[in-house]
N, C-alpha and C positions, 0 to 999 in steps of 0.2 A: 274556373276554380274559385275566381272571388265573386263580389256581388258590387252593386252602387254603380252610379251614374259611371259614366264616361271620362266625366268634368274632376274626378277625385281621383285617376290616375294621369302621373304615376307615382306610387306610395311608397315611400321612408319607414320602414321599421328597424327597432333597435333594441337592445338587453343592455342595459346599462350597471353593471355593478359594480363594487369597489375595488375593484383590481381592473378587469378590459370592462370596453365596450364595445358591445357585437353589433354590427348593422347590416340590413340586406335592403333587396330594390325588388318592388312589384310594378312592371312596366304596365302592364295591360288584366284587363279581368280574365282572359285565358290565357295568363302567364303565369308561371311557378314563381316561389321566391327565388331569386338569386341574389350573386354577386354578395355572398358571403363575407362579412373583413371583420377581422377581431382587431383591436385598437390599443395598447396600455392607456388608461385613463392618467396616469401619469405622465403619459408627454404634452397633454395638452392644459391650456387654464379654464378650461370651461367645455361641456359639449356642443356648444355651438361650434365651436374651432374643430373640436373631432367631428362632424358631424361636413363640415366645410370639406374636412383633408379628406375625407370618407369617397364624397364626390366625385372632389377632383383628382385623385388617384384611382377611380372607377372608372371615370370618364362616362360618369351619368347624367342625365338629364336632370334640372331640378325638378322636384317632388313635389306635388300640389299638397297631397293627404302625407301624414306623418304620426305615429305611434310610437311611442317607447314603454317599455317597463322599467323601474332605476329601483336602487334596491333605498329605499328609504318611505317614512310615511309621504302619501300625496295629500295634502291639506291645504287647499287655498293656492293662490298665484305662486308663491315663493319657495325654492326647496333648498334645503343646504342637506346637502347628504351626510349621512352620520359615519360613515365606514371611508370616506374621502372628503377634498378639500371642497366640490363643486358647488358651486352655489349662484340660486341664479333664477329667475323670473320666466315664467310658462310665457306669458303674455310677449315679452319683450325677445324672449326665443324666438316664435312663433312669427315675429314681425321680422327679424332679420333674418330668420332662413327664408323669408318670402312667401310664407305657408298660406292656405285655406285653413286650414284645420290640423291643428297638433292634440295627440290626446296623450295624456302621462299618466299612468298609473302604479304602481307599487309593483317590483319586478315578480314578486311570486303570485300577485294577482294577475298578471303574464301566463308565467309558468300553469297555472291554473288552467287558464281558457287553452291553454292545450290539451291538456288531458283526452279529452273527447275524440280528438284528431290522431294519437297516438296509435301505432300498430303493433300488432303482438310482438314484430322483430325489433322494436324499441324499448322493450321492457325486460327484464331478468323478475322473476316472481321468486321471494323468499321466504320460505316454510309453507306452509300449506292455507288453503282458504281458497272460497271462491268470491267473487262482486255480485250483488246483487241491483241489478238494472235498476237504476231510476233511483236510487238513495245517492246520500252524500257522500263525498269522495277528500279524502285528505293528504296534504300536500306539506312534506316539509323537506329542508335542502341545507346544508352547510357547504360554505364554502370562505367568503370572504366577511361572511358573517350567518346570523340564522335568519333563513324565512320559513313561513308559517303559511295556509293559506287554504281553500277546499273550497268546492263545490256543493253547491245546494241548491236542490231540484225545484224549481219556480216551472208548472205546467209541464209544458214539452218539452223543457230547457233545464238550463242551469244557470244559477247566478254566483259570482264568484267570490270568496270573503277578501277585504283588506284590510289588515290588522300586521298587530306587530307581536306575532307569538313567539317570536323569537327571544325578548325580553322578561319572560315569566321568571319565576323563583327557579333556578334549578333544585330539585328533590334527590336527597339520598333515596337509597334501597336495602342497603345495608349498612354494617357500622365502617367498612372500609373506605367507602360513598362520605359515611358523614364526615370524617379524618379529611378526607379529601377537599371539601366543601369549605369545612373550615379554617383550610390553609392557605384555601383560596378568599376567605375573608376578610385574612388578614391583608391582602393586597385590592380587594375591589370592595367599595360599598355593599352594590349588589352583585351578589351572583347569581347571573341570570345566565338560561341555560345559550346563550350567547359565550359568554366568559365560555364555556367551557366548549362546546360543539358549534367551530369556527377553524379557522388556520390559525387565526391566532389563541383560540381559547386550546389548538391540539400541544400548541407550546406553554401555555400555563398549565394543561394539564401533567402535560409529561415534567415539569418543574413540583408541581404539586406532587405526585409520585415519588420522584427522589427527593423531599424533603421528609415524607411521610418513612421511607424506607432507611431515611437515615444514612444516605449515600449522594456522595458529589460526583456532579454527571458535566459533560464538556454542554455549553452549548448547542441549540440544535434549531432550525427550521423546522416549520411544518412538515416539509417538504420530504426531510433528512429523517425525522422523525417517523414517518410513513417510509417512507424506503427501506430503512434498518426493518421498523418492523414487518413489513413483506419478505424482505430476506431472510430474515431471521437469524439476524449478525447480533442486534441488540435486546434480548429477554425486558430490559424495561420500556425501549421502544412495542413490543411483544404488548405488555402488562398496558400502556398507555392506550395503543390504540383498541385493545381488547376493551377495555376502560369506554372511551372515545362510543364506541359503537353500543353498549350496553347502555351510556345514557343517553342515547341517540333513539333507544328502544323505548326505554321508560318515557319520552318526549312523544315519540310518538304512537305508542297506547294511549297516552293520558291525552291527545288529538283525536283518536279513535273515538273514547267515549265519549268526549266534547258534541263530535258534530253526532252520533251516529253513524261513522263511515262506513258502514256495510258496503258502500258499491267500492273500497277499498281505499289504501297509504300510501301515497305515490313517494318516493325517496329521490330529489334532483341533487340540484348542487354539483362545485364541482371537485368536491370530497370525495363523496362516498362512490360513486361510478368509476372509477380510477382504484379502488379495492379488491373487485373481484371476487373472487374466491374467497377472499381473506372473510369479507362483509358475509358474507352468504354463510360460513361456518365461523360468523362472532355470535358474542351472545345478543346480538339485536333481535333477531325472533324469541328467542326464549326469554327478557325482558320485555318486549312488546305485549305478549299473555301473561305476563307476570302481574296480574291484578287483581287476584283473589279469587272473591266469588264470583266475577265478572271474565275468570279464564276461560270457559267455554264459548260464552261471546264474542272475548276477541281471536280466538281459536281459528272461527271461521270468516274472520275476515281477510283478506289478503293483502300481503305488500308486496310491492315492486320499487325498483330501481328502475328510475330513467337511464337508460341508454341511445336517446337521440340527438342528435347532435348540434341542432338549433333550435330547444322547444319553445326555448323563451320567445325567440323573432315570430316564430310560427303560432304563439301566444297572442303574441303585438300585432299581428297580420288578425287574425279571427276576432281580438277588441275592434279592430279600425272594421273591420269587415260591418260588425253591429253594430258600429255606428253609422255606417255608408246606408246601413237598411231604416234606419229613422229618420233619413233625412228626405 
């Protein structure tokens, strides 16, 4: 299943974002991933210590070759992740797990190099549209914060973007959007479309709402937030995440026309897959074509929702893979 010398297993990969950290083990090159373990990045002061307890509670072998995705920019030696506390040196990692080679790249530049590897039974398609082979493919996700990210056709392949689109302006749509936007101003510098489509941007949205409506609401989680409105106990949890997914649409249409993503909008994270039904009949596709003269264009592109259940690792596994081939 994988590629590379002999000498580079066996391979450490990992999804590192601001809430867990997911790690799995490739023992040999005709070996699946395994050994799955989700982590709270909270119990530990660094991922080398998660990374340490990962092992020895596996009772696996140390790793030669090693990959992770972590949800922050990768720039140079040094990362302090922006959505947690960690922080901490590629080079000085790479020396104390005992590594050959660690590679670290930006988690939706992860989630990215999977796409290609995905099977139809991993996806849910939302509205209609088909992909067209061999164009670019885009990729965004909410969860413990926004990533951004796609595919772009170099030859026979793809190369992946990393970038931080998660940070853009967030754009009204209507005047209800701008009331919204601007309630939210008054507590963040920027509102970027982070602030609002995030776990914690689902809690300043639903705060935004009941200020706008002019009604005092109790406290609420993300979490709680989403639940009510699933149930359908809370009409503003209702209005919030209806809200929630509508600029989740307009974010990514305005991705669509960026790359030209004809081969389609992959939707990860771990927001929106935990919806269901609810996502599927929001206004996220009819926001998504909501672009004027440019509605028949994005008409026929299509989105999906990820539904697999380790893409990011399975990401980290196909980075390390193409690097094992260059070497």
């Amino acid at each position: 299943m994988f590629s590379g010398s002999p000498d580079t297993f066996p391979r450490l990969v990992g999804d590192i974002g601001g809430t867990n950290a997911r790690f799995a083990f490739i023992g040999a090159p005709d070996e699946e991933i395994s050994a799955m373990r989700t982590l709270p990045c909270s119990d530990f002061p660094g991922p080398a210590e998660a990374i340490e307890h990962y092992l020895a509670v596996s009772k696996l072998l140390r790793p030669r070759w090693c990959a992770f995705g972590i949800a922050n920019p990768v720039d140079g030696d040094f990362i302090r992740m922006t959505n947690h506390d960690w922080a901490f040196s590629i080079l000085k990692l790479r020396e104390r797990l005992g590594l050959d080679r660690l590679k670290v790249i930006n988690d939706f530049t992860a989630l990215a190099m999977a796409l290609p590897a995905l099977s139809p039974e991993d996806l849910v398609q939302v509205g209609r549209g088909e992909a067209t082979v061999g164009r670019s493919i885009g990729l965004v996700g909410a969860g413990t914060g926004l990533g951004i990210s796609g595919l772009i056709p170099c030859g026979g392949d793809y190369v992946p973007l990393e970038g931080e689109g998660g940070h853009v302006t967030l754009a009204a749509s209507n005047a209800h959007e701008a009331e919204l936007i601007a309630w939210l101003s008054t507590r963040y510098r920027h509102v970027s479309a982070e602030r609002v489509l995030s776990g914690p941007g689902l809690v300043a949205l639903y705060e935004a709402h009941a200020s706008v409506a002019g009604v005092d609401v109790e406290p609420l989680t993300a979490a709680q937030i989403s639940s009510r409105a699933l149930d359908g106990t809370c009409p503003l949890c209702v209005e919030t995440l209806q809200s929630f997914c509508a600029f989740l649409g307009t974010v990514a249409g305005d991705l669509a026309l960026i790359l030209g993503a004809r081969g389609g909008v992959y939707v990860g994270g771990g927001i929106v897959p935990k919806l269901g039904d609810f996502f599927v009949h929001s206004p996220f596709r009819e926001r998504f074509e909501e672009k004027g003269r440019f509605r028949d264009y994005l008409a026929q592109i299509p989105t999906y929702v990820i539904h697999a259940p380790y893409p990011g690792l399975l990401g980290a596994a196909r980075a390390l893979d193409r690097a094992a081939q260059e070497v």
